[in-house]
C-alpha positions as CSV (number, residue, x, y, z in Angstrom):
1,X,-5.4,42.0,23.8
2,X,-8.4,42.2,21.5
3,X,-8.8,39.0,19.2
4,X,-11.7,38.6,16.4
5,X,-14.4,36.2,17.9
6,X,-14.7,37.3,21.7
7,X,-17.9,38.1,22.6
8,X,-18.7,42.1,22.0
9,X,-22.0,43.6,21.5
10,X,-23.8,42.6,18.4
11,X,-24.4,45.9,16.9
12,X,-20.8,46.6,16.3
13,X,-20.4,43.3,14.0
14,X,-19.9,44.4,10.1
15,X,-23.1,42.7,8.1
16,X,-21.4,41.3,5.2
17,X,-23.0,39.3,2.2
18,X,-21.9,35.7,2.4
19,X,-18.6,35.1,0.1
20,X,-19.8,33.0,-2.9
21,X,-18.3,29.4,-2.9
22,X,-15.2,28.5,-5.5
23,X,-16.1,25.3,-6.3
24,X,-18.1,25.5,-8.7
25,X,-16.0,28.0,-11.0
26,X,-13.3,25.3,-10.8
27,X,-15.3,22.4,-11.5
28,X,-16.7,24.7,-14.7
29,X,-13.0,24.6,-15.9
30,X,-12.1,21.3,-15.9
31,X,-15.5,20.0,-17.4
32,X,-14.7,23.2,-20.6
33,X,-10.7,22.1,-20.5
34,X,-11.8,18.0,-20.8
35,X,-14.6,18.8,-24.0
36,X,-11.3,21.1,-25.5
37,X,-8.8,18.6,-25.4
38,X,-10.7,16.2,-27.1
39,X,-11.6,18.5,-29.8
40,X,-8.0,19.9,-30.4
41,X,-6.7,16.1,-30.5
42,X,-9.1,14.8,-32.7
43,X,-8.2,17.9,-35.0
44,X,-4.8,17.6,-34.5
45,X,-4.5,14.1,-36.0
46,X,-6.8,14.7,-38.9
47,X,-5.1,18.0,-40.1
48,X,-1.5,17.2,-38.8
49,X,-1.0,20.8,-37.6
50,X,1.4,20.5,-34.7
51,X,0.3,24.2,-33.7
52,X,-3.6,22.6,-32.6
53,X,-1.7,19.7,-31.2
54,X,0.2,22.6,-29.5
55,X,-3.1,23.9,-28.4
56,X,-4.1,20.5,-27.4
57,X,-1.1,20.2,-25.2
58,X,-1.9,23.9,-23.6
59,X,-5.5,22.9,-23.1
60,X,-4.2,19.5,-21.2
61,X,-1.7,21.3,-18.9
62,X,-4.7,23.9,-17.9
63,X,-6.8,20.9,-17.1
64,X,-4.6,19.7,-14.9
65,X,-4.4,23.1,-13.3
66,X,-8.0,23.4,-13.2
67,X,-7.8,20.1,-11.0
68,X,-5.6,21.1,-8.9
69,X,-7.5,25.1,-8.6
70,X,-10.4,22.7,-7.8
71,X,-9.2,20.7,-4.7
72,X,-6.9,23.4,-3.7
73,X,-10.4,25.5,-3.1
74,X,-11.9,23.1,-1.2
75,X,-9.4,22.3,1.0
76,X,-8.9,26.3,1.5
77,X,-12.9,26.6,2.6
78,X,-12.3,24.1,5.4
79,X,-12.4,25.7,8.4
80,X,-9.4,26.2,11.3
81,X,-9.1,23.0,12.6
82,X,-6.6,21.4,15.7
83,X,-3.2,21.1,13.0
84,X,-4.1,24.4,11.2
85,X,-4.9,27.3,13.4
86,X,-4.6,29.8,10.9
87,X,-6.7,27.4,8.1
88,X,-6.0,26.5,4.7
89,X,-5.8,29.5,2.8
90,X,-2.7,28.9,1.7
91,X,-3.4,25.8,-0.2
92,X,-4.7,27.7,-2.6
93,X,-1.3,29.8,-3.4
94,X,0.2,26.4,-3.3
95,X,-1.8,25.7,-5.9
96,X,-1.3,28.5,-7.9
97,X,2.6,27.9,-7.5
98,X,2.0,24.1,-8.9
99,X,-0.1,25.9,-11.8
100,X,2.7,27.9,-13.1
101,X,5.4,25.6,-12.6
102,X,3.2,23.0,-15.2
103,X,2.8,25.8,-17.9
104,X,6.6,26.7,-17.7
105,X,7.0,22.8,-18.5
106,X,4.4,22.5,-20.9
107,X,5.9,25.5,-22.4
108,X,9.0,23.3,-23.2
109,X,7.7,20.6,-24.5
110,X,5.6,22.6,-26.7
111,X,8.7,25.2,-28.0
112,X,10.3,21.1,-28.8
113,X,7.9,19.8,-30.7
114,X,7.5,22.9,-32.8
115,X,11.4,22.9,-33.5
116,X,11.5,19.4,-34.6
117,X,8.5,20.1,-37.3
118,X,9.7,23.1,-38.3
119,X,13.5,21.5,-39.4
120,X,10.7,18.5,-40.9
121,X,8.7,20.7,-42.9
122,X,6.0,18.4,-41.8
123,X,3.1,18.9,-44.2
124,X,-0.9,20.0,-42.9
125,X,-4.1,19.0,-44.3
126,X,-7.8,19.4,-44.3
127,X,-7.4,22.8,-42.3
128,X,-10.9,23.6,-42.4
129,X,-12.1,21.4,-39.7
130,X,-9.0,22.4,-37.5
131,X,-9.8,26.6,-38.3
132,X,-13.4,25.7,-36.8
133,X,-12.0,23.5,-33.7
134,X,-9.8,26.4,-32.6
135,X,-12.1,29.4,-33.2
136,X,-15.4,27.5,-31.0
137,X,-11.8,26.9,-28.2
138,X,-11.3,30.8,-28.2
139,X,-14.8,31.6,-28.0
140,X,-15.4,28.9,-25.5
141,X,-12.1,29.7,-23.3
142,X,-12.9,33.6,-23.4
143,X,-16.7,32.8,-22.1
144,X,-15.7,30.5,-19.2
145,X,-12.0,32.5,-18.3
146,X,-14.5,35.9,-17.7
147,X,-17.0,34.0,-15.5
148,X,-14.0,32.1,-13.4
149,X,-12.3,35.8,-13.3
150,X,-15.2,37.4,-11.4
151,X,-15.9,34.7,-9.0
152,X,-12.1,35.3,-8.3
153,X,-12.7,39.0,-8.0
154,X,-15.7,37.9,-6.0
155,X,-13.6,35.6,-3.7
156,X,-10.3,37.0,-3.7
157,X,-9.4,33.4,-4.4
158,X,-6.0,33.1,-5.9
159,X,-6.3,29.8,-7.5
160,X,-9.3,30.7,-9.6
161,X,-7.1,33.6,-10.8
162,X,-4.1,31.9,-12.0
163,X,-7.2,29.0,-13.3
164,X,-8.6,32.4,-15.5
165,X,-4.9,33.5,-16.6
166,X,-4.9,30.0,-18.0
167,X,-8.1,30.3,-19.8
168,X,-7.3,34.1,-21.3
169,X,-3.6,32.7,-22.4
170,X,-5.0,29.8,-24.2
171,X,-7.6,32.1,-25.6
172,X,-5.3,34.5,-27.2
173,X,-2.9,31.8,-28.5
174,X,-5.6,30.0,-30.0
175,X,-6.3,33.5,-31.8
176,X,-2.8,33.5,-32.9
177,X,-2.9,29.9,-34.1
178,X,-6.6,30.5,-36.0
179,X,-4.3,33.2,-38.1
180,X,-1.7,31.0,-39.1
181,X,-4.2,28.1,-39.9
182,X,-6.2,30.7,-42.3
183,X,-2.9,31.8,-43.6
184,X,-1.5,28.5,-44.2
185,X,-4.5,27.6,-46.0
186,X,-4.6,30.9,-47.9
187,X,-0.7,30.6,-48.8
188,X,0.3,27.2,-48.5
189,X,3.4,28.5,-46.6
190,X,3.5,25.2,-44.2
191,X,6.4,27.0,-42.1
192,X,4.0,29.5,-40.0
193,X,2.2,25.9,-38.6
194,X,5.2,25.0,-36.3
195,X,6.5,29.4,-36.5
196,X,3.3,30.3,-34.6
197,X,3.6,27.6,-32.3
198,X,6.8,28.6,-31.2
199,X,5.2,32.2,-30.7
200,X,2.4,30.3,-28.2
201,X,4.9,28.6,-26.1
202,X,6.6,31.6,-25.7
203,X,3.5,33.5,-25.1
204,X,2.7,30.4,-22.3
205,X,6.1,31.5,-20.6
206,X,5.6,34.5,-20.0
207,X,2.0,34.0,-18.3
208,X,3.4,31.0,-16.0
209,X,6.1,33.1,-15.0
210,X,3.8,36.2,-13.8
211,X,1.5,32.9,-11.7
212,X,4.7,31.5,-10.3
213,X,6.2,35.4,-9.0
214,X,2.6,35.9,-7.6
215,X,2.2,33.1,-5.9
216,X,5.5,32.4,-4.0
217,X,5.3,36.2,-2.6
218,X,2.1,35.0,-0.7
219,X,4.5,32.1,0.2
220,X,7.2,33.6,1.8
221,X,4.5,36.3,3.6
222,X,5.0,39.6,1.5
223,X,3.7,42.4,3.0
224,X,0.2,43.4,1.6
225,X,0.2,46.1,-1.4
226,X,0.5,49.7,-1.0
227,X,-2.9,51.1,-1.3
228,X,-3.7,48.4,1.3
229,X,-1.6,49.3,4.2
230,X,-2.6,52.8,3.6
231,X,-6.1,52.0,4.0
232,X,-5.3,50.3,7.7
233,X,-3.3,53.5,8.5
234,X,-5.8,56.0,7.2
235,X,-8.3,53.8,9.8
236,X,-5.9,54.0,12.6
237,X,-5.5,57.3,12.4
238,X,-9.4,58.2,12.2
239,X,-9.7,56.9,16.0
240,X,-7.4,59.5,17.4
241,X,-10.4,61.2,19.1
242,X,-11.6,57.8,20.5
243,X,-8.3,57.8,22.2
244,X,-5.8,56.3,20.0
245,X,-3.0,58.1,20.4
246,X,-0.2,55.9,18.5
247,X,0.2,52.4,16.8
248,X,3.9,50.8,15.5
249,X,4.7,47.0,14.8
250,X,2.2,46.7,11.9
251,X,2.6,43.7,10.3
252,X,0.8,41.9,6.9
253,X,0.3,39.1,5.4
254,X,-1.6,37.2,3.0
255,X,-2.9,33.1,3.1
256,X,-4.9,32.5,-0.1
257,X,-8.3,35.1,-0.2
258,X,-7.7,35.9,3.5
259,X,-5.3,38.7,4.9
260,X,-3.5,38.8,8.3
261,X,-2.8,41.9,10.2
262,X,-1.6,42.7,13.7
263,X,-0.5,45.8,15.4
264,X,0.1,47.1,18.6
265,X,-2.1,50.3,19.4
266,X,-1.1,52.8,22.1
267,X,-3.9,54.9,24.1
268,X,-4.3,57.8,26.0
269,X,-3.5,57.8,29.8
270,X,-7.4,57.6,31.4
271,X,-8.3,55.1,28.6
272,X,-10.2,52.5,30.5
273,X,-9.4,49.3,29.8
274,X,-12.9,48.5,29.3
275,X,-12.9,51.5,26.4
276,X,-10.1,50.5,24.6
277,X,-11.3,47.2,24.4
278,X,-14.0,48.0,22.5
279,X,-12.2,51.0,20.6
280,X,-9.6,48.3,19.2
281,X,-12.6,46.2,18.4
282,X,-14.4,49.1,16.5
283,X,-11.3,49.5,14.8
284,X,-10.6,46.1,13.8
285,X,-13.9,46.5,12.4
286,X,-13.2,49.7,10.3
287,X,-9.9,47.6,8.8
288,X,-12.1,44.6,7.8
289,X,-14.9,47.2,6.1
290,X,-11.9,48.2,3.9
291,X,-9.9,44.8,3.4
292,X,-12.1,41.8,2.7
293,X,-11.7,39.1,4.4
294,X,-9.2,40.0,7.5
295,X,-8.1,38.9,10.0
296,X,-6.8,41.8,12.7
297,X,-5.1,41.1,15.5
298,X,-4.8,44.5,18.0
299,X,-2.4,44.7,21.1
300,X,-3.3,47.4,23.6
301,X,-0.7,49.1,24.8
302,X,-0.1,52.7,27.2
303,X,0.3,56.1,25.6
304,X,3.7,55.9,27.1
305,X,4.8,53.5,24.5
306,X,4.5,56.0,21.7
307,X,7.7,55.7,19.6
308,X,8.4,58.9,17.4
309,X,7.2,58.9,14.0
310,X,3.9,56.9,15.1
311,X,1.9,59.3,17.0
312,X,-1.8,59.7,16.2
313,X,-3.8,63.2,16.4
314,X,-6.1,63.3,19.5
315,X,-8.5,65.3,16.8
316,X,-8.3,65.4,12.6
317,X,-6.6,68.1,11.0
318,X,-10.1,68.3,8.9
């Protein structure tokens, strides 16, 4: 059975560049969602707009996401240890599961509070300082959501996703609430204050449902996605003339950034043992060149074992 980490000659190692660390993106969003909240408070009270206090209330249930993305990153860059074999990758789909369960809530509380003003009528005042509070949040939440987006893309870290998702919601619902301030301001029709905000929570629902979905298929260990377990095939397949002549019990799954994969991989009778050693450790290089950050697990088995339907060309049809 060939296993990443036994020794194997150091010219058939992948050089990869290092995988940047997460921390830092998700300290970034908690410092940006602390500086917000104040703002959107402090604007709330003086204009009496419930949709900024609404924004205020979106900002405070990202910042508690943001913490959560933030120590859910660290813990998943431990290494392996005695109690976790397989590491703590999937802290950070934990995470992301904790993150959209808040939003739904926060979501509620939000679509409440914009009810209640909108049977009040409550009145809004000095909207000029609450325009310019929510137009530097958009701006601001736009900026840091794109750089916490590609150090997700970077990382493959699911945390800093759903922490992005967070950022780009509040962005565009803070556009939607800068319209109704200018239109409120412009018309005087005090309805669209608590109208819109019913729009953003709605808007907030929809985002910490797509989190939630995401995250728990990780959970329960979905299989990864299509294009990806055509990849490991496609590699599989390119070793039939090292001797590979089948493979069946291909299994996937995904912990946080890192994926999971084992098969068991038939070879031709003569195959040396010492050759399809390192043949399944060539190819559990190949599948890590096209997935980041795998883990491949390889079971060497006779050619005898070839079920039908899994065979694999001694030469491609190229």
């Amino acid at each position: 059975m060939a296993r990443p980490g036994l020794s194997r000659p150091a010219s058939v190692v992948p050089v990869r560049p290092p995988v940047p660390s997460r921390t830092p993106a998700a300290l970034l969003s908690i410092v940006s969602n602390t500086a917000l909240i104040l703002l959107k408070v402090v604007a709330g009270s003086i204009t009496g707009s419930v949709a900024i206090l609404t924004e205020a209330m979106h900002s405070a249930i990202d910042l508690v996401a943001s913490i959560v993305a933030y120590f859910s990153v660290r813990k998943a860059e431990e290494p392996a240890d005695e109690s976790h074999r397989y590491g703590h990758e999937k802290v950070e789909n934990l995470a992301a599961a904790i993150e959209g369960m808040l939003i739904l809530v926060g979501s509620g509380v939000i679509a409440f509070e914009a009810i209640r003003r909108l049977l009040d009528d409550a009145p809004v005042e000095n909207l000029g300082f609450g325009i310019a509070v929510i137009a530097f949040s958009m701006v601001a939440n736009l900026g840091v959501s794109a750089f916490i987006a590609r150090r997700a893309r970077e990382t493959d870290s699911p945390a800093l996703e759903g922490d992005a998702a967070h950022l780009r919601t509040d962005a565009l619902t803070s556009g939607g609430v800068l319209i109704a301030l200018v239109l409120v301001e412009t018309t005087g029709a005090t309805w669209l204050d608590p109208a819109i905000a019913l729009v953003v929570a709605a808007a907030i629902v929809a985002a910490g449902w797509r989190i939630l979905t995401r995250s728990t298929r990780v959970l329960v260990d979905e299989s990864l996605p299509v294009t990806e377990m055509d990849a490991i095939r496609e590699e599989i397949l390119a070793f039939g003339p090292r001797g590979v002549a089948g493979f069946h019990k291909l299994r996937t799954r995904r912990a946080g950034a890192r994926r999971y994969v084992d098969l068991h991989v038939q070879f031709r009778a003569g195959t040396t043992l010492e050759d399809a050693h390192a043949t399944a450790h060539a190819l559990q290089d190949a599948i890590r060149r096209r997935l980041r950050q795998a883990d491949v697990l390889i079971h060497l088995e006779p050619e005898d074992r070839v079920q039908p339907g899994t065979e694999v060309p001694p030469l491609r049809s190229d």
